[in-house]
PDB file of N, CA, C and O in Angstrom:
ATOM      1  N   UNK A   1      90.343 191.584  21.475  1.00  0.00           N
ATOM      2  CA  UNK A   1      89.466 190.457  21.718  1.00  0.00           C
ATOM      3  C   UNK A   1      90.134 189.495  22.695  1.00  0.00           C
ATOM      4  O   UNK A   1      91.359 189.385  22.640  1.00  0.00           O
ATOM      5  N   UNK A   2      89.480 188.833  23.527  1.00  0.00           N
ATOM      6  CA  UNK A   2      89.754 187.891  24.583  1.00  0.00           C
ATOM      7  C   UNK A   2      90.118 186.388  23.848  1.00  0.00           C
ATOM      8  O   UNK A   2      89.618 185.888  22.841  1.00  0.00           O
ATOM      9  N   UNK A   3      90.921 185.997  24.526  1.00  0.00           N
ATOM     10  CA  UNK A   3      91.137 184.556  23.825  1.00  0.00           C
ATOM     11  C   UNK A   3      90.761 183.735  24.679  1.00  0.00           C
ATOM     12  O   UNK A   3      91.210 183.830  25.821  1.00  0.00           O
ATOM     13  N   UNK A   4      89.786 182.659  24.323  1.00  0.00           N
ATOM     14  CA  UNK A   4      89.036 181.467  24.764  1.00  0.00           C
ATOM     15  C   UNK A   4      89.684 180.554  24.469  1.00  0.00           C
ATOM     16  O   UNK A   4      90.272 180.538  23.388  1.00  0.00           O
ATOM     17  N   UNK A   5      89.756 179.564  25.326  1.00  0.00           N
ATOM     18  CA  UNK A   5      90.768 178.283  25.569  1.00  0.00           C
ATOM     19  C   UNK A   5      89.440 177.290  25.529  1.00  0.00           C
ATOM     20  O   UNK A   5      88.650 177.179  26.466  1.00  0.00           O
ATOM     21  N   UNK A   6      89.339 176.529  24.151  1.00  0.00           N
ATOM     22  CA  UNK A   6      88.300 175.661  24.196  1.00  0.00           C
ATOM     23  C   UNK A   6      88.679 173.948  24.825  1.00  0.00           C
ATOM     24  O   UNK A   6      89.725 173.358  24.554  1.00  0.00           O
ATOM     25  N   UNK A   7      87.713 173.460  25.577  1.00  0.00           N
ATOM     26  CA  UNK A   7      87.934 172.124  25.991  1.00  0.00           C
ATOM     27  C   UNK A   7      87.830 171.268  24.932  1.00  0.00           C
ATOM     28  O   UNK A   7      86.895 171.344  24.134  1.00  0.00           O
ATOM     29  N   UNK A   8      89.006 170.182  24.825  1.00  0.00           N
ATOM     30  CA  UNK A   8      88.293 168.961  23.861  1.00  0.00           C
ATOM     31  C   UNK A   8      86.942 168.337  24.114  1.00  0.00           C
ATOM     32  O   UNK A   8      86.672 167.427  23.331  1.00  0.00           O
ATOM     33  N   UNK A   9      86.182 168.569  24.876  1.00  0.00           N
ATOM     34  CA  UNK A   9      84.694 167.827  25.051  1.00  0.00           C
ATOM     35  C   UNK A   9      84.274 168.573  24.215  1.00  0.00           C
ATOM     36  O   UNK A   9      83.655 167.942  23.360  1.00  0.00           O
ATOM     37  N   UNK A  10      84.309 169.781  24.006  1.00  0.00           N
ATOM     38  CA  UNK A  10      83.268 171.313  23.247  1.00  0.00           C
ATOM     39  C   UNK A  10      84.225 171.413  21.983  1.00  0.00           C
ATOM     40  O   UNK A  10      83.488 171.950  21.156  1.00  0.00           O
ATOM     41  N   UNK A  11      85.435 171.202  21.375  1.00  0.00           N
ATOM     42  CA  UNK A  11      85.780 171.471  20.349  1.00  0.00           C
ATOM     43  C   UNK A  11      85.332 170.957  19.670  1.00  0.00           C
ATOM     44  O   UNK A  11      86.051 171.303  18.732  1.00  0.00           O
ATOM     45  N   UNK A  12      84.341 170.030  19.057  1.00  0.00           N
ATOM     46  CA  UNK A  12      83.657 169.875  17.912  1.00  0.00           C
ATOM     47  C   UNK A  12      82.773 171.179  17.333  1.00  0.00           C
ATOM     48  O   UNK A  12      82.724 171.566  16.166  1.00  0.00           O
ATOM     49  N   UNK A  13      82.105 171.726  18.476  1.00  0.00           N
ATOM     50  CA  UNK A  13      80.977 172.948  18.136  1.00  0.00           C
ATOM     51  C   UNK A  13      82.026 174.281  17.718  1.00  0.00           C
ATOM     52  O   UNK A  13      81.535 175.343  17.335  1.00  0.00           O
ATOM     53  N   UNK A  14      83.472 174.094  17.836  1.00  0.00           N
ATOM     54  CA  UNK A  14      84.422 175.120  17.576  1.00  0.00           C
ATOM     55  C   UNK A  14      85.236 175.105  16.186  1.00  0.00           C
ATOM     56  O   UNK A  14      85.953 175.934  15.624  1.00  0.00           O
ATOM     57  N   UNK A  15      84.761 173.652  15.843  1.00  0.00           N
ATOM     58  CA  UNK A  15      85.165 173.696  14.396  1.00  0.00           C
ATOM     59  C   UNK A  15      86.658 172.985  14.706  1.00  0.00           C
ATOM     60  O   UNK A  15      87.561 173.018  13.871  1.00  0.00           O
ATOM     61  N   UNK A  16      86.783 172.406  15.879  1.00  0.00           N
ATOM     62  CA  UNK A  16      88.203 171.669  16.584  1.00  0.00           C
ATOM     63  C   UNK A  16      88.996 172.691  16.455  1.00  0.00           C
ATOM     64  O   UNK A  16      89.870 172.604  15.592  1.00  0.00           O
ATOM     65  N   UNK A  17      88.903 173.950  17.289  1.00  0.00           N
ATOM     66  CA  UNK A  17      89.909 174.662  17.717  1.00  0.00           C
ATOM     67  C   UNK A  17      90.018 174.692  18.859  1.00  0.00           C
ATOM     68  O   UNK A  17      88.921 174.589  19.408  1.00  0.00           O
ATOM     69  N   UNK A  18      90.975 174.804  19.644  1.00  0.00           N
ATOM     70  CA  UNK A  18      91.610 174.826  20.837  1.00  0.00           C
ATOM     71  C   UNK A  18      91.783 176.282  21.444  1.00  0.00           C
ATOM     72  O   UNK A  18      91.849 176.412  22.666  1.00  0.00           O
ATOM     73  N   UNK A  19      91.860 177.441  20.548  1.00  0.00           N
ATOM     74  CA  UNK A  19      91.394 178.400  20.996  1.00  0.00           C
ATOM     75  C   UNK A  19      90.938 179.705  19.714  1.00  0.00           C
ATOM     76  O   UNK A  19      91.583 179.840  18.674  1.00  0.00           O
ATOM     77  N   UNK A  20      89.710 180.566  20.084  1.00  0.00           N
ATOM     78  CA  UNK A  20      89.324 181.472  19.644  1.00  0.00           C
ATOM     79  C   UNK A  20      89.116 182.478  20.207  1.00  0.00           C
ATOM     80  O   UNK A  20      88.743 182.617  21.372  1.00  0.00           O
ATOM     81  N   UNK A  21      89.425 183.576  19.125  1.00  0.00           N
ATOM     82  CA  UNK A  21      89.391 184.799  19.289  1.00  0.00           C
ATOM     83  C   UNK A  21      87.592 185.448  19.754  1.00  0.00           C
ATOM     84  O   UNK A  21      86.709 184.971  19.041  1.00  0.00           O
ATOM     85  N   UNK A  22      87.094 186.511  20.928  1.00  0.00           N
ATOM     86  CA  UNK A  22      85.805 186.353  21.202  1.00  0.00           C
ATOM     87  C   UNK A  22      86.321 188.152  21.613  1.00  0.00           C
ATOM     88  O   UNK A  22      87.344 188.555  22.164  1.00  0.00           O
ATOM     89  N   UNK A  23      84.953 189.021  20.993  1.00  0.00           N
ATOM     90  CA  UNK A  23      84.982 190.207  21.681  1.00  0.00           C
ATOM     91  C   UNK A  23      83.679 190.112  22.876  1.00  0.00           C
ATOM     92  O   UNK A  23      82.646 189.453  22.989  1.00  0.00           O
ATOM     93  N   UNK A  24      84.305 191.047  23.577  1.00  0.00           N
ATOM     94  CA  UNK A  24      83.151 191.117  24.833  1.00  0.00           C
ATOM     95  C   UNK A  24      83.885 192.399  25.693  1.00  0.00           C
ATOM     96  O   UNK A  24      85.079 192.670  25.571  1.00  0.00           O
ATOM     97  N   UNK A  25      82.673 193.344  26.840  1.00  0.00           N
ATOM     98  CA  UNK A  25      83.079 193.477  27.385  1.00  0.00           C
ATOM     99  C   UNK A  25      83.348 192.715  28.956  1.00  0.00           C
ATOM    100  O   UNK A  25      84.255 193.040  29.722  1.00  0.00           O
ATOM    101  N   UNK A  26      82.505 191.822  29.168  1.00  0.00           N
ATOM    102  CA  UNK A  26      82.312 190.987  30.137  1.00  0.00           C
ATOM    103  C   UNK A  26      82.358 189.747  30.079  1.00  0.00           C
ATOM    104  O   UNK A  26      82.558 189.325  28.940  1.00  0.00           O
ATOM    105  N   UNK A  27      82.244 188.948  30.906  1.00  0.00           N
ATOM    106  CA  UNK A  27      82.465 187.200  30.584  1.00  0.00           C
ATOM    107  C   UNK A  27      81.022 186.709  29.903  1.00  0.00           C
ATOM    108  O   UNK A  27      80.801 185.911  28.992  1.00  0.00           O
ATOM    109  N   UNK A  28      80.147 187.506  30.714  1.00  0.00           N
ATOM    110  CA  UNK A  28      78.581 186.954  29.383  1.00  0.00           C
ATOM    111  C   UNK A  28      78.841 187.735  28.272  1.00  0.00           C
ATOM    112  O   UNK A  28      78.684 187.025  27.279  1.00  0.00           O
ATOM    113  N   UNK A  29      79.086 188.584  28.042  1.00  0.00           N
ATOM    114  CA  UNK A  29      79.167 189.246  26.439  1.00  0.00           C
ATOM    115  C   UNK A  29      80.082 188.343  25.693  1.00  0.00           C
ATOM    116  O   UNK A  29      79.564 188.021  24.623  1.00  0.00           O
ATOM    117  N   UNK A  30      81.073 187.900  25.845  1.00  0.00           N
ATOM    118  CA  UNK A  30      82.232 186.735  25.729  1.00  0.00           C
ATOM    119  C   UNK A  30      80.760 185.676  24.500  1.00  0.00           C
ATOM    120  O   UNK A  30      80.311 185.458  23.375  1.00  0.00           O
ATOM    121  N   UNK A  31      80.684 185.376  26.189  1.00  0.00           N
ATOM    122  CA  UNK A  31      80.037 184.093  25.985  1.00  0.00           C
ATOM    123  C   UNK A  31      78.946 183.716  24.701  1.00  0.00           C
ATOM    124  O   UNK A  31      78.735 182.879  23.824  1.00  0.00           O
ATOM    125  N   UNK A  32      78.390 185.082  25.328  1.00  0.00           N
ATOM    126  CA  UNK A  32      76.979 185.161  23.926  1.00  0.00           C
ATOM    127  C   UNK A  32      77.976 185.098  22.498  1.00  0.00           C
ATOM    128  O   UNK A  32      77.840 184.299  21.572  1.00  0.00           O
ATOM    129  N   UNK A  33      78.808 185.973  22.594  1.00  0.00           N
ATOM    130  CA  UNK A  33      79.245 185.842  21.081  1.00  0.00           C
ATOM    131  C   UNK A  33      80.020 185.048  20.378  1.00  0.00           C
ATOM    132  O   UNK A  33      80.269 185.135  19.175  1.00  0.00           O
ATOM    133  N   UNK A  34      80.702 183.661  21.736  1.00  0.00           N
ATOM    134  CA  UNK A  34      80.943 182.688  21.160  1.00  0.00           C
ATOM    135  C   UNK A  34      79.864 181.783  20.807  1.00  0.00           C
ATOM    136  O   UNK A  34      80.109 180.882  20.006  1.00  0.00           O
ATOM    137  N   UNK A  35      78.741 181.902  21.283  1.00  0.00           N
ATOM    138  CA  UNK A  35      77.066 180.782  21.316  1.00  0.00           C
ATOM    139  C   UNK A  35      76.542 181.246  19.906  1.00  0.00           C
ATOM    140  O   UNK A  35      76.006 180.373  19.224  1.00  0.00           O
ATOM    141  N   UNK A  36      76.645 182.698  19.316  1.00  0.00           N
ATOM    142  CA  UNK A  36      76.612 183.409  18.053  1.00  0.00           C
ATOM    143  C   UNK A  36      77.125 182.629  17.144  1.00  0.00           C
ATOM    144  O   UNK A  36      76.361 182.161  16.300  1.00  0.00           O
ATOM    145  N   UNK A  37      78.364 182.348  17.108  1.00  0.00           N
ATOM    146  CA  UNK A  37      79.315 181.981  16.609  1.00  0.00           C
ATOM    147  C   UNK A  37      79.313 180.610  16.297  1.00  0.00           C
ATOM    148  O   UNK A  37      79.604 180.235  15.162  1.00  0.00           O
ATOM    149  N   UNK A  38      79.024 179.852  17.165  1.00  0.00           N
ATOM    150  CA  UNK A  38      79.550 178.474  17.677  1.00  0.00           C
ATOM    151  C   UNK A  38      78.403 177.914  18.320  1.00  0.00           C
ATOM    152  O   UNK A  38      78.518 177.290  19.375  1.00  0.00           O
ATOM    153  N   UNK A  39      77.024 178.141  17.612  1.00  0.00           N
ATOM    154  CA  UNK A  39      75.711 177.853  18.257  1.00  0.00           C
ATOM    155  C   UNK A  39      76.004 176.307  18.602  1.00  0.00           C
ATOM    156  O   UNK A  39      76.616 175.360  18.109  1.00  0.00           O
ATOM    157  N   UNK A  40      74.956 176.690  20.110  1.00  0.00           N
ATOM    158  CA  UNK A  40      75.692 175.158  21.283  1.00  0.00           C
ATOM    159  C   UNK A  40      76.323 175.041  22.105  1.00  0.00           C
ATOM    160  O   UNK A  40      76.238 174.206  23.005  1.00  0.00           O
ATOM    161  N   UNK A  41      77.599 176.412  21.859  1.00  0.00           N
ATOM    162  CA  UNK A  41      78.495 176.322  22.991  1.00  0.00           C
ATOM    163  C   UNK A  41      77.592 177.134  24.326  1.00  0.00           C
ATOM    164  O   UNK A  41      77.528 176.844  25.521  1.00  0.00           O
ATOM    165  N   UNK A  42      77.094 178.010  23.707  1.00  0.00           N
ATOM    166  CA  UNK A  42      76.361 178.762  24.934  1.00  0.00           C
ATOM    167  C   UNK A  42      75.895 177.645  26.027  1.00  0.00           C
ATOM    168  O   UNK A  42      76.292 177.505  27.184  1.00  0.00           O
ATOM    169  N   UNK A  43      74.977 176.933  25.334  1.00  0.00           N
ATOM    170  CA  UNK A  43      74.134 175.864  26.434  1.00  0.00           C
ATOM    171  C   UNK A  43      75.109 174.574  26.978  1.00  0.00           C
ATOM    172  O   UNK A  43      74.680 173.728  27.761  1.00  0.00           O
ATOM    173  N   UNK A  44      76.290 174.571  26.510  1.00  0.00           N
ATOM    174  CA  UNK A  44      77.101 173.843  27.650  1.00  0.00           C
ATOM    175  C   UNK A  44      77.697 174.409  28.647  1.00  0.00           C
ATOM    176  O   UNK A  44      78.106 173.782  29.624  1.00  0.00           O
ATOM    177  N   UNK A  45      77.837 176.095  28.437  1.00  0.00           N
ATOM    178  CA  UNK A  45      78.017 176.632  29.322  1.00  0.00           C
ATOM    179  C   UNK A  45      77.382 176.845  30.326  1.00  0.00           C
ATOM    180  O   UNK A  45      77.650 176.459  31.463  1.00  0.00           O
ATOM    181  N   UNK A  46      75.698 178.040  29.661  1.00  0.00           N
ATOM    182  CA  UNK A  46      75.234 178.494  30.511  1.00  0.00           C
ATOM    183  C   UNK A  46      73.999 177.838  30.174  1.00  0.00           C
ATOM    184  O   UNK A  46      73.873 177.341  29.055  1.00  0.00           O
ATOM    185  N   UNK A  47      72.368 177.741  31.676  1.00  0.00           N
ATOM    186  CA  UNK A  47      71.507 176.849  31.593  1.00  0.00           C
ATOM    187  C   UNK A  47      70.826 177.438  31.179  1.00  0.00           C
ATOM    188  O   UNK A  47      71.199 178.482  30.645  1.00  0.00           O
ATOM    189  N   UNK A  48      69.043 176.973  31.211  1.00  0.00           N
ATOM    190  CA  UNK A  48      68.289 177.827  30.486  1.00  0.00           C
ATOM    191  C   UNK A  48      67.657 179.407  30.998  1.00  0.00           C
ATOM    192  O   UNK A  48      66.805 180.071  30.407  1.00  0.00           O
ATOM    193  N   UNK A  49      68.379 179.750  32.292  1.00  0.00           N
ATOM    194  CA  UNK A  49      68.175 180.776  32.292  1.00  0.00           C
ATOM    195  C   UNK A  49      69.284 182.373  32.248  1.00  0.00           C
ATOM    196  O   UNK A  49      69.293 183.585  32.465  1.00  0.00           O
ATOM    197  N   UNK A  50      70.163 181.112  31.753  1.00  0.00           N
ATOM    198  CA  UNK A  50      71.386 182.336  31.680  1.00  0.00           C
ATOM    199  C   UNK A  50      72.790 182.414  32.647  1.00  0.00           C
ATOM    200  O   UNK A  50      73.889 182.965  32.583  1.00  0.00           O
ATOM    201  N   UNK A  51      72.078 181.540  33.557  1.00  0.00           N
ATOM    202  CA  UNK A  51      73.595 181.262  35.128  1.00  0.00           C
ATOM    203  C   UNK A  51      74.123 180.074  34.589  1.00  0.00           C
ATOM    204  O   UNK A  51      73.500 179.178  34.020  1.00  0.00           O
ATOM    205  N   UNK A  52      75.606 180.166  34.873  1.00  0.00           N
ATOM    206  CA  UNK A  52      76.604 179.611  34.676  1.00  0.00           C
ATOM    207  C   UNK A  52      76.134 177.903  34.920  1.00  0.00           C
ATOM    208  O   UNK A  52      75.487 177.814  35.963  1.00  0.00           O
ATOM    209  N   UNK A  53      76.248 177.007  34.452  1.00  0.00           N
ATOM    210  CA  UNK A  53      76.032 175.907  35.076  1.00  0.00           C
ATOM    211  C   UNK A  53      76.796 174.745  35.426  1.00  0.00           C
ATOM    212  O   UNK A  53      77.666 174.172  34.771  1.00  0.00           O
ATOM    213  N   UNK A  54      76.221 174.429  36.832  1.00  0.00           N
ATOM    214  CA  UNK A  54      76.993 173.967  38.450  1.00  0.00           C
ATOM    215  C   UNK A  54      78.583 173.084  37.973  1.00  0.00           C
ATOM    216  O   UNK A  54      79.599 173.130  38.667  1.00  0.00           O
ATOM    217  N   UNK A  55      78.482 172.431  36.844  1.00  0.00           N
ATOM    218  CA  UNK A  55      79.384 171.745  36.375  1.00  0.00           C
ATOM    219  C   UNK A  55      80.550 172.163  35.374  1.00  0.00           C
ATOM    220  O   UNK A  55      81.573 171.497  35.210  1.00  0.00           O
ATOM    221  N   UNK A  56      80.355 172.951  34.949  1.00  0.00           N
ATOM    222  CA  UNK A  56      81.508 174.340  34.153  1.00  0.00           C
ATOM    223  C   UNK A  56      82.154 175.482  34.870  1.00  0.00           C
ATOM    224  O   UNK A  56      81.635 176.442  35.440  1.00  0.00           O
ATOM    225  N   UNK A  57      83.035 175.251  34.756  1.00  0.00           N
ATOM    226  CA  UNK A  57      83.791 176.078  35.553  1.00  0.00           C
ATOM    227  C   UNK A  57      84.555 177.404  34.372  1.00  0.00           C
ATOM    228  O   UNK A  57      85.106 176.905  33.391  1.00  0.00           O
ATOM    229  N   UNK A  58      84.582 178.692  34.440  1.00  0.00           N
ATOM    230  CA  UNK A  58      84.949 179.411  33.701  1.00  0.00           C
ATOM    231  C   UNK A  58      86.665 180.114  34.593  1.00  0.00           C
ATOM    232  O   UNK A  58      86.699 180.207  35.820  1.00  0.00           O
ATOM    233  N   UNK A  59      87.634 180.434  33.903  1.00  0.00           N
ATOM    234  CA  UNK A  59      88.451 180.919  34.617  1.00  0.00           C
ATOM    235  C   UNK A  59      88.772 182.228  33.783  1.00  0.00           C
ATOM    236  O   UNK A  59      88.351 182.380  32.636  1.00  0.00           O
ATOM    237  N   UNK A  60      89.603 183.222  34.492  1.00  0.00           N
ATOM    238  CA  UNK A  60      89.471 184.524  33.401  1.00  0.00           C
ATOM    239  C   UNK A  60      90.865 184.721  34.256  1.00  0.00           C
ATOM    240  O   UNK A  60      90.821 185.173  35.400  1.00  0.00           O
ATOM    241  N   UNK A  61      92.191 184.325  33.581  1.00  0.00           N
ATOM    242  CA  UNK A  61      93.628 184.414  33.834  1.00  0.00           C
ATOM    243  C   UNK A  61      93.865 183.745  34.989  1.00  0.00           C
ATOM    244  O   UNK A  61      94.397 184.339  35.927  1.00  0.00           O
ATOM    245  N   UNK A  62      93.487 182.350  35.088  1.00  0.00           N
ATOM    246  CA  UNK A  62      94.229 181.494  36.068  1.00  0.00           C
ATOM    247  C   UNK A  62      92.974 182.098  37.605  1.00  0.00           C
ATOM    248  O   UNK A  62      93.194 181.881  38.797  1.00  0.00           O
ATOM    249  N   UNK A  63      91.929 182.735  37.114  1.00  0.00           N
ATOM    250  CA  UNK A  63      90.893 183.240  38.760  1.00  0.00           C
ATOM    251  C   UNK A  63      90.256 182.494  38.121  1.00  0.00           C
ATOM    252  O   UNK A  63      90.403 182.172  36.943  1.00  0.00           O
ATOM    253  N   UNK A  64      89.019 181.964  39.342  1.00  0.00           N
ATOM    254  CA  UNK A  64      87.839 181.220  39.023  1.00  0.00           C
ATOM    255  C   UNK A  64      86.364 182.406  39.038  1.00  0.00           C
ATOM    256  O   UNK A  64      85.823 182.772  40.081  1.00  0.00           O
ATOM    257  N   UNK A  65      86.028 182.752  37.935  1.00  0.00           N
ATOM    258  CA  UNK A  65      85.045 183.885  37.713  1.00  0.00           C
ATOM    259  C   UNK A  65      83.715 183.538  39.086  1.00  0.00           C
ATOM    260  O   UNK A  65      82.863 184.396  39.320  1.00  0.00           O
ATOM    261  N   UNK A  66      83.736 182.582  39.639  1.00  0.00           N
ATOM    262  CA  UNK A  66      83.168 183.110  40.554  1.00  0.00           C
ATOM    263  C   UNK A  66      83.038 183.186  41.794  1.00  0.00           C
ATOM    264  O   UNK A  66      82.113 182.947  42.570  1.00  0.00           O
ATOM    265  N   UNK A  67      84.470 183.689  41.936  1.00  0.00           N
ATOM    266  CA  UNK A  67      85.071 184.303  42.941  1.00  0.00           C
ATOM    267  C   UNK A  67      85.247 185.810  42.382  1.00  0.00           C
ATOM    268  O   UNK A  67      85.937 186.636  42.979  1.00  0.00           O
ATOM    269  N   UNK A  68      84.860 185.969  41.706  1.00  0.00           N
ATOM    270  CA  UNK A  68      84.989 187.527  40.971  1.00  0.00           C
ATOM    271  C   UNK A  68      83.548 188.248  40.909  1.00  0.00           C
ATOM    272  O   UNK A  68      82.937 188.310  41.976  1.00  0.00           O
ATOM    273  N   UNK A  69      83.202 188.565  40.248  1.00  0.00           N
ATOM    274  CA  UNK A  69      81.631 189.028  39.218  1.00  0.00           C
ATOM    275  C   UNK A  69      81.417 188.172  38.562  1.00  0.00           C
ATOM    276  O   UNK A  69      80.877 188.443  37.489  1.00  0.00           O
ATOM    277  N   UNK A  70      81.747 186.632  38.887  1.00  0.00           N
ATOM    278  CA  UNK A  70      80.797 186.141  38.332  1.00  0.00           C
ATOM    279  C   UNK A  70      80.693 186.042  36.919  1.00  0.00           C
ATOM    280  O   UNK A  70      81.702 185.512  36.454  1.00  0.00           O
ATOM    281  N   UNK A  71      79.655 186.427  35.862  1.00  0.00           N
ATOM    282  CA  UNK A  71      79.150 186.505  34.521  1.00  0.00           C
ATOM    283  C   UNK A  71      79.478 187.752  33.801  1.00  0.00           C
ATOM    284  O   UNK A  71      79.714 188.028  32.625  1.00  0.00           O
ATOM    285  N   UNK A  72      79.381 188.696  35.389  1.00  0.00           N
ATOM    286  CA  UNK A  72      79.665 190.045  34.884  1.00  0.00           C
ATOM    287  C   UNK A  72      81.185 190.546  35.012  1.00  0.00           C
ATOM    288  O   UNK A  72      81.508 191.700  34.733  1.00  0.00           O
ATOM    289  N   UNK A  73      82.109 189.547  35.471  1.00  0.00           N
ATOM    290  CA  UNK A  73      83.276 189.891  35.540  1.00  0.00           C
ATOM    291  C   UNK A  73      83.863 190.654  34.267  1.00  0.00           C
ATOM    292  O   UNK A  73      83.684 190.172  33.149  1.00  0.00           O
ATOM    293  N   UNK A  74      84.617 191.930  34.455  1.00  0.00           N
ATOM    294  CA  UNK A  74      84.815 192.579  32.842  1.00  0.00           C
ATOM    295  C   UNK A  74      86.547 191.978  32.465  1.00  0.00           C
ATOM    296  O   UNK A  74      87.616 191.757  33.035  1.00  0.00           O
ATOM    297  N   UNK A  75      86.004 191.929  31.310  1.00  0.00           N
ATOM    298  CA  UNK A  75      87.481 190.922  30.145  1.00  0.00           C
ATOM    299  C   UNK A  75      87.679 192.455  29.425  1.00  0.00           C
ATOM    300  O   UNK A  75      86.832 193.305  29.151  1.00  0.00           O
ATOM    301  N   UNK A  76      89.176 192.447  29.233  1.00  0.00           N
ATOM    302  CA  UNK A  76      90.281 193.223  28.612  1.00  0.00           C
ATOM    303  C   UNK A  76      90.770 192.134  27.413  1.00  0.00           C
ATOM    304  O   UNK A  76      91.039 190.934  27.472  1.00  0.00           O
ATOM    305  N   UNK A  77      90.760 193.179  26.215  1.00  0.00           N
ATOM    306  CA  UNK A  77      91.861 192.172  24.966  1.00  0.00           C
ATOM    307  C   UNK A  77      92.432 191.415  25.080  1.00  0.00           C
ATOM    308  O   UNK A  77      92.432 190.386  24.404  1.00  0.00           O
ATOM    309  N   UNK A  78      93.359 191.785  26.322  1.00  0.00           N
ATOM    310  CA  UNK A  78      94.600 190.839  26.203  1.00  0.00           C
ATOM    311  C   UNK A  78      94.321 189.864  27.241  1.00  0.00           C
ATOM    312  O   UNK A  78      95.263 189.153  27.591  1.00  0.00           O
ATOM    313  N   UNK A  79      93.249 189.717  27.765  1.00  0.00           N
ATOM    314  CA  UNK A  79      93.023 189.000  29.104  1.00  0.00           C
ATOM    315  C   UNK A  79      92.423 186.906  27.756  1.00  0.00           C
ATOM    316  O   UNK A  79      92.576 186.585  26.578  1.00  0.00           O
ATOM    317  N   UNK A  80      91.863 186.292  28.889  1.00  0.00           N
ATOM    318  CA  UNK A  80      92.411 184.471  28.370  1.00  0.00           C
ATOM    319  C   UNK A  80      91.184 183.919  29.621  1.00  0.00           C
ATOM    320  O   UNK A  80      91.248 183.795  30.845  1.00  0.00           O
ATOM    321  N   UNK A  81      90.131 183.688  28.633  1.00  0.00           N
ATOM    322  CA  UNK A  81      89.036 182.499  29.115  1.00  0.00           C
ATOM    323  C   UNK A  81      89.352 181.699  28.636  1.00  0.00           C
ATOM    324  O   UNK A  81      89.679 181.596  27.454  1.00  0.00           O
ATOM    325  N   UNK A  82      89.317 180.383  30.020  1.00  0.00           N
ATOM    326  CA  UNK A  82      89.305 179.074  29.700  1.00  0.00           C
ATOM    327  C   UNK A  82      88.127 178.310  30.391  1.00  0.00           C
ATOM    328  O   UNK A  82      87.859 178.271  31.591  1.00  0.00           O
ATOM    329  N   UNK A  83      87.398 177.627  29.185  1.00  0.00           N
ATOM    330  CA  UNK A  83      86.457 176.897  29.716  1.00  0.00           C
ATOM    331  C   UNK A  83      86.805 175.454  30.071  1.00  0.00           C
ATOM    332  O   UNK A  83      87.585 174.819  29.360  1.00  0.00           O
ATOM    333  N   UNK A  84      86.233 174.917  31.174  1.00  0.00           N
ATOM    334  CA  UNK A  84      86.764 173.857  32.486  1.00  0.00           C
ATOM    335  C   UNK A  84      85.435 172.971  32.473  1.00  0.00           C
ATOM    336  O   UNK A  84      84.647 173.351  33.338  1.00  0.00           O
ATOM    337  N   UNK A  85      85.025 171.993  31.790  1.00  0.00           N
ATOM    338  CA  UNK A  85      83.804 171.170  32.249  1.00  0.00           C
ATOM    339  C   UNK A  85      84.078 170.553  33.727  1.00  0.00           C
ATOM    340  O   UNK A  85      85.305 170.458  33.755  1.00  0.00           O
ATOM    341  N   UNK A  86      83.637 170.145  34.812  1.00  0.00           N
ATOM    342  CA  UNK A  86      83.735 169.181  35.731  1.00  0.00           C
ATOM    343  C   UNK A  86      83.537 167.304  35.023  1.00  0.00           C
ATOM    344  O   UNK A  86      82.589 166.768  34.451  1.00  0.00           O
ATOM    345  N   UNK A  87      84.860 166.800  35.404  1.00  0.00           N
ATOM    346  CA  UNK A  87      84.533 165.619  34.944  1.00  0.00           C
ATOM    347  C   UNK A  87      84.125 164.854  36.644  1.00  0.00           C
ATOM    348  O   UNK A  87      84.411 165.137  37.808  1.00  0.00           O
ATOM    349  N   UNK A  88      83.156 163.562  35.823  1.00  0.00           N
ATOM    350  CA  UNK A  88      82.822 163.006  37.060  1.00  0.00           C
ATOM    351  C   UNK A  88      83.246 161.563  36.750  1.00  0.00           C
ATOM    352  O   UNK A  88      83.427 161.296  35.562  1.00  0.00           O
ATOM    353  N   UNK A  89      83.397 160.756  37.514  1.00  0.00           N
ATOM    354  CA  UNK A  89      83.651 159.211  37.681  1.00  0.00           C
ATOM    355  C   UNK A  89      84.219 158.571  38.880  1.00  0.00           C
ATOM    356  O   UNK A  89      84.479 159.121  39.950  1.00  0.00           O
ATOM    357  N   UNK A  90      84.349 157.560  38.615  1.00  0.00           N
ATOM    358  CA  UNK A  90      85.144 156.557  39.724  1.00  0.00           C
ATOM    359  C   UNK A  90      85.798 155.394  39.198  1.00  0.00           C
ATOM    360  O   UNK A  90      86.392 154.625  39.954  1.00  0.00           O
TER     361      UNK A  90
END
């Protein structure tokens, strides 16, 4: 299983963990089965039609997934999603 690096903005919907264990073969399979899991996290991730959204940034070992495949980028056991909100201010 892939290990997910949860943000403190989203660790409430994680039960305040900082990271969990997620099977998948891909970064959406990931995803769905942390939103399974952890209903809520899906929709801070992804919008209502399923694409990543403009302000979350996903990384899959230090790459930015979309510079890769994207959603469909494929995750290995030992491989490490970290989810990245964009903060905004001034």
């Amino acid at each position: 299983m892939a290990t997910v690096r949860i943000p403190t903005p989203m660790r409430a919907l994680t039960r305040n963990q900082a990271e969990v264990l997620a099977p998948g073969a891909t970064v959406r399979e990931v995803l769905r089965e942390l939103d399974a899991r952890y209903p809520g996290l899906g929709a801070r991730v992804l919008d209502e039609r399923g694409a990543m959204r403009r302000y979350v940034n996903v990384f899959l070992n230090e790459e930015d997934i979309r510079f890769m495949q994207s959603l469909d980028t494929p995750v290995a056991d030992s491989d490490r999603l970290t989810l990245v909100p964009a903060m905004a201010g001034g």
